[in-house]
matplotlib code that plots the C-alpha trace (Angstrom):
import matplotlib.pyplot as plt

x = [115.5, 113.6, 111.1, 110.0, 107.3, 105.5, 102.8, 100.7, 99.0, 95.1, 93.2, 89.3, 88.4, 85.1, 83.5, 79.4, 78.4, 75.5, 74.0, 75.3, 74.7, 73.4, 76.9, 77.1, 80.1, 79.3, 78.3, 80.1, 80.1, 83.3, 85.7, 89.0, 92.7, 96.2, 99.2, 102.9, 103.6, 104.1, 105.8, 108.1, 107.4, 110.3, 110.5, 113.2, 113.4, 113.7, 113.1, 110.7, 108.9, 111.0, 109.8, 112.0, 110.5, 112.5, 111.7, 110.6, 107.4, 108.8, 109.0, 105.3, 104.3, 103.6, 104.8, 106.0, 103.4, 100.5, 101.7, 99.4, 102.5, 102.8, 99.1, 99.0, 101.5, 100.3, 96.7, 98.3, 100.1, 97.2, 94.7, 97.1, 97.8, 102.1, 104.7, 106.8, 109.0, 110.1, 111.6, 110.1, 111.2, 108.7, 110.3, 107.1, 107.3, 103.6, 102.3, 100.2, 96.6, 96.4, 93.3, 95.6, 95.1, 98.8, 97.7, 95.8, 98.0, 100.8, 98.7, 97.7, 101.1, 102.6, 99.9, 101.0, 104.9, 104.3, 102.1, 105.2, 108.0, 106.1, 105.2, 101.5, 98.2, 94.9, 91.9, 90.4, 87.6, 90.2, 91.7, 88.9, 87.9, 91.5, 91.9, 88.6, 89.0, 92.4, 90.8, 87.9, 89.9, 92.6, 90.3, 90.6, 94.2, 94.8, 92.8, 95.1, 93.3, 90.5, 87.6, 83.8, 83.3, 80.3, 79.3, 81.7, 84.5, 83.6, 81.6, 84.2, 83.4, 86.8, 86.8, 88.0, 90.1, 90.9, 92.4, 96.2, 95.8, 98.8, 97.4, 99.7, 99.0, 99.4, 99.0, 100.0, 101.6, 98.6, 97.5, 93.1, 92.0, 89.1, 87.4, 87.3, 85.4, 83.4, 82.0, 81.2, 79.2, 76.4, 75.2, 72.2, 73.3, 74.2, 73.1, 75.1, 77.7, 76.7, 78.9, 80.0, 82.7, 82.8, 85.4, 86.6, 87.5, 89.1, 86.1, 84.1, 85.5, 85.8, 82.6, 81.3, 83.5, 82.2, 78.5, 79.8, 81.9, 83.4, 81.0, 83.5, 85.8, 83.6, 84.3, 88.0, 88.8, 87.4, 90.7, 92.6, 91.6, 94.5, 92.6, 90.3, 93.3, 95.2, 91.6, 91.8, 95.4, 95.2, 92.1, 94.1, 97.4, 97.4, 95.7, 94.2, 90.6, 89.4, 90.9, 89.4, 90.2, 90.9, 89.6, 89.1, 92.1, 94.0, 95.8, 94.1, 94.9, 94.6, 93.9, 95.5, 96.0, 99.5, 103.5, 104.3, 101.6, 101.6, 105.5, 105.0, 101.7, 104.1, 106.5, 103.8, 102.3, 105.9, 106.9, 103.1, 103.7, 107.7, 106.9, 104.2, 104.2, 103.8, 104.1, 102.9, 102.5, 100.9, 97.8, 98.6, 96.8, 94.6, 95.0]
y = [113.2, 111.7, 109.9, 107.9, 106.0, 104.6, 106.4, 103.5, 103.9, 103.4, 101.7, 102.0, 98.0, 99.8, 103.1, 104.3, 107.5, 107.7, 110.8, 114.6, 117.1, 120.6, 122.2, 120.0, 117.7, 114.0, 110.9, 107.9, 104.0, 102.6, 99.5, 100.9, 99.3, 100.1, 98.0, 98.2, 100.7, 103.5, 107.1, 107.7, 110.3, 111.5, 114.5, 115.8, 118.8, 122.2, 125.6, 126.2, 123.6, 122.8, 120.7, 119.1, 116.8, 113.9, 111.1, 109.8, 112.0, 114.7, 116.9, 116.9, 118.5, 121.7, 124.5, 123.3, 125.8, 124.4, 120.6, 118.3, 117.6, 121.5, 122.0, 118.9, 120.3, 123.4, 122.4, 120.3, 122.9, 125.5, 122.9, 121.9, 126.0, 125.1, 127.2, 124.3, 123.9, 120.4, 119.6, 116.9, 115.2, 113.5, 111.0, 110.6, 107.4, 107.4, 108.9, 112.3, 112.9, 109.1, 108.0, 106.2, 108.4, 110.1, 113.2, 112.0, 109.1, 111.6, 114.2, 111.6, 110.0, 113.7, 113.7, 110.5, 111.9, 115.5, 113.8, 111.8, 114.2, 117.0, 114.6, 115.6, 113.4, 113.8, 112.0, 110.0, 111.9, 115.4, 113.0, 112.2, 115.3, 117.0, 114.3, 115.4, 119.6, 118.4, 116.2, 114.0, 110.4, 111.3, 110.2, 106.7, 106.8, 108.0, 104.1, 102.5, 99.8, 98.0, 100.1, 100.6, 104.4, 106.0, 109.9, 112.4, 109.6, 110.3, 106.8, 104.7, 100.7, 98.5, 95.4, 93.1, 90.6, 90.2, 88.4, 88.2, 89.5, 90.9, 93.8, 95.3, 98.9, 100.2, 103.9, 105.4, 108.6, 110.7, 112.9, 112.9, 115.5, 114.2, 117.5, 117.3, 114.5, 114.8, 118.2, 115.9, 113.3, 112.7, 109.3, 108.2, 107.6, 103.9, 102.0, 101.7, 99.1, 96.8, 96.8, 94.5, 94.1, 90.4, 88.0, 88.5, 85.2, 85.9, 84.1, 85.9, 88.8, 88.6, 87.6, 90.7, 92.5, 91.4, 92.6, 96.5, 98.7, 101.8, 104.7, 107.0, 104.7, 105.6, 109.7, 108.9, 107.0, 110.4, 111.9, 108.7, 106.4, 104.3, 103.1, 100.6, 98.9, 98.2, 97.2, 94.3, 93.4, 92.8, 90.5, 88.6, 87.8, 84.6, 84.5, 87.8, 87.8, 91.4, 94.4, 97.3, 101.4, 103.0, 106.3, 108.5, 107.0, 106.9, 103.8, 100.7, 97.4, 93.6, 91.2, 88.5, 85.4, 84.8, 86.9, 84.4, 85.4, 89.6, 89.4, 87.3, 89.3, 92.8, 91.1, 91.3, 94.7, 96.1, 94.3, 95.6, 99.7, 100.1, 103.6, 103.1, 103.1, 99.6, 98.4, 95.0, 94.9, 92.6, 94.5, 96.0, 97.1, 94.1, 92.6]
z = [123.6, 120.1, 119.1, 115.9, 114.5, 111.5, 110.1, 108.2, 104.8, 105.6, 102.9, 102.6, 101.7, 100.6, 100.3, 100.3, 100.1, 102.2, 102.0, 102.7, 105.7, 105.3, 105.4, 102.1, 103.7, 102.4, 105.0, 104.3, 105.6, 105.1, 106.4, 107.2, 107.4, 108.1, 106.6, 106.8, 104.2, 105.6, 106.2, 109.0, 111.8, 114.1, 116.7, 119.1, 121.1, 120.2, 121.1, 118.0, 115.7, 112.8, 109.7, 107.3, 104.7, 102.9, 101.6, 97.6, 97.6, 99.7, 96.3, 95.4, 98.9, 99.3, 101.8, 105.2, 106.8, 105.2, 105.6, 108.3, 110.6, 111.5, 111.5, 113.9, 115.6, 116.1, 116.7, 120.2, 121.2, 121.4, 122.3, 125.5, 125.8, 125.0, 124.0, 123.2, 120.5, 118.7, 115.1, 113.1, 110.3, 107.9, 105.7, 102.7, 101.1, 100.6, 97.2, 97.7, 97.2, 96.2, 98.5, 100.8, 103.7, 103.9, 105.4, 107.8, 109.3, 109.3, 111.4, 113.9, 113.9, 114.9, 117.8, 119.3, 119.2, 120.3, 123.7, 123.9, 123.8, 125.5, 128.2, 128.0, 128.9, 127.5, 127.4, 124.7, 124.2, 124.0, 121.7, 119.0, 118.9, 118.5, 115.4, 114.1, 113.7, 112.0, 108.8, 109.5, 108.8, 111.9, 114.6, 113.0, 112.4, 116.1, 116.7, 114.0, 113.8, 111.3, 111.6, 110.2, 109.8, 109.7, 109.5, 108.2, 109.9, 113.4, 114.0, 114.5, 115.5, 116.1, 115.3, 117.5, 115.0, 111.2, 108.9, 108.1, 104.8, 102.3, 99.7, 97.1, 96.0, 92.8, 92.0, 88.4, 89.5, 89.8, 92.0, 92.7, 95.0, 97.3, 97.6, 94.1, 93.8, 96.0, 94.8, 91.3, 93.3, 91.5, 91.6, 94.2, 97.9, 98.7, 101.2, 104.6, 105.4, 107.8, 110.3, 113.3, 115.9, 115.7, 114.0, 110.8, 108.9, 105.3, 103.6, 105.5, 104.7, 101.0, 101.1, 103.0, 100.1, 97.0, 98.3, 98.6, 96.6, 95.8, 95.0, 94.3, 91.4, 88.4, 89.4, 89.6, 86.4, 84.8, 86.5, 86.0, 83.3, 83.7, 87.2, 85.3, 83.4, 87.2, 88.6, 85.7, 85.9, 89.6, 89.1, 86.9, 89.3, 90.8, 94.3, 94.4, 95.8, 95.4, 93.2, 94.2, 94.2, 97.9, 99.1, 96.1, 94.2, 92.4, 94.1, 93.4, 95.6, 95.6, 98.4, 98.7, 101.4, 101.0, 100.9, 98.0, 95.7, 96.7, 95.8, 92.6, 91.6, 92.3, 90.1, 87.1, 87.5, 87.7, 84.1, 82.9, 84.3, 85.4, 86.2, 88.5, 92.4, 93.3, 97.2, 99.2, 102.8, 105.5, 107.5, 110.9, 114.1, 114.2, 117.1]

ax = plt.figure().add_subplot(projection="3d")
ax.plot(x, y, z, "-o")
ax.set_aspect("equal")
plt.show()
């Protein structure tokens, strides 16, 4: 018996840093969304739990005992009291440490396979909190679906429909660590983003957009300079609406309405920077 499925690359569309809590982690209010790029998840039985890792990015993880999948892994199979085995294979198309959320969806992506295989039920609640003492974006990625995120990522408001929107992703090859940067945050706390479960139209939400940001894209280009230089050539493709940096970098991404435009707009970033990581895909989980 196996089991696969697609671990989705989640894309902050904008990121305040609201304040921090005594045990110094950060408070953030964020809109959150998955789209069809992705890593692939599979699982089939075994005696033990078995990791193997392909896949383009599969080089620059490290060891198989400290990667999310095994620590989801074994973080089920305590929190259910199992002594059941299962081999996984991650394929990582997803770049690492890029701000993209890799980690995390991979985690919760492992969770949702493992209740599968092992035939176990828990409730939601179990769920979240599970997700959450294994990397505080997995509760959101268990959801999978366009989110506002409040706290340290345990707030979580769905929102009940969006926009069919294509974003392409561009990410120079570096790796930015988000504890990292968020040990250099300096600047003053920003204001929440309001958030609301209603309808999403796509002026709307460009709108909405353009009247928040990134607080943590002036930290990153410090680590990547080339960030501001993809932030202006996606502003400048035909069609895109908002260039903006996800997570804490370094991939950047561009909004745009249409497959024509993300396909022609990939086209010219590629001829621009050949050797950089440069995907499209169409958002998912929002319905």
């Amino acid at each position: 018996m196996s089991f696969s499925i697609e671990a989705p690359a989640k894309i902050n569309l904008c990121l305040h840093v609201v304040g921090r809590r005594r045990d110094n982690y950060h408070l953030i209010s964020s809109l959150v969304i998955f789209l069809g790029i992705f890593d692939t998840i599979s699982v089939s039985e075994s005696k033990t739990l078995k990791l193997n890792i392909k896949g383009p990015f599969a080089k620059y993880l490290g060891p198989k005992k400290g990667n999310s999948v095994i620590k989801a892994a074994l973080a089920l199979r305590k929190f259910c009291k199992l002594k059941t085995g299962a081999e996984i294979t991650l394929t990582k198309n997803l770049p690492i440490s890029s701000g993209i959320g890799g980690g995390s969806t991979d985690c919760a992506a492992t969770i949702k396979l493992l209740l599968k295989l092992w035939k176990i039920k828990i409730g939601n609640k179990e769920l979240m909190k599970l997700g959450q003492s294994l990397g505080a974006d997995v509760p959101v990625c268990l959801i999978g679906r366009p989110s506002f995120i409040g706290g340290i990522g345990e707030d979580i408001k769905t929102i009940e429909s969006f926009p069919n929107i294509w974003i392409l992703l561009v990410n120079p090859r570096k790796q930015i660590f988000t504890k990292k940067i968020f040990s250099n945050f300096k600047k003053k706390y920003s204001k929440k983003v309001p958030s609301s479960s209603k309808l999403f139209t796509l002026k709307k939400l460009i709108s909405f957009l353009k009247r928040s940001d990134n607080d943590l894209t002036s930290l990153a280009v410090h680590y990547a300079p080339e960030i501001k230089k993809i932030l202006n050539d996606l502003s400048l493709t035909e069609d895109c609406l908002l260039s903006r940096m996800s997570g804490s970098g370094a991939t950047c991404f561009g909004i745009f309405s249409g497959k024509k435009n993300v396909i022609k707009a990939k086209k010219t970033l590629l001829k621009l920077n050949p050797n950089y990581w440069i995907s499209y895909g169409q958002i998912v989980g929002n319905k």
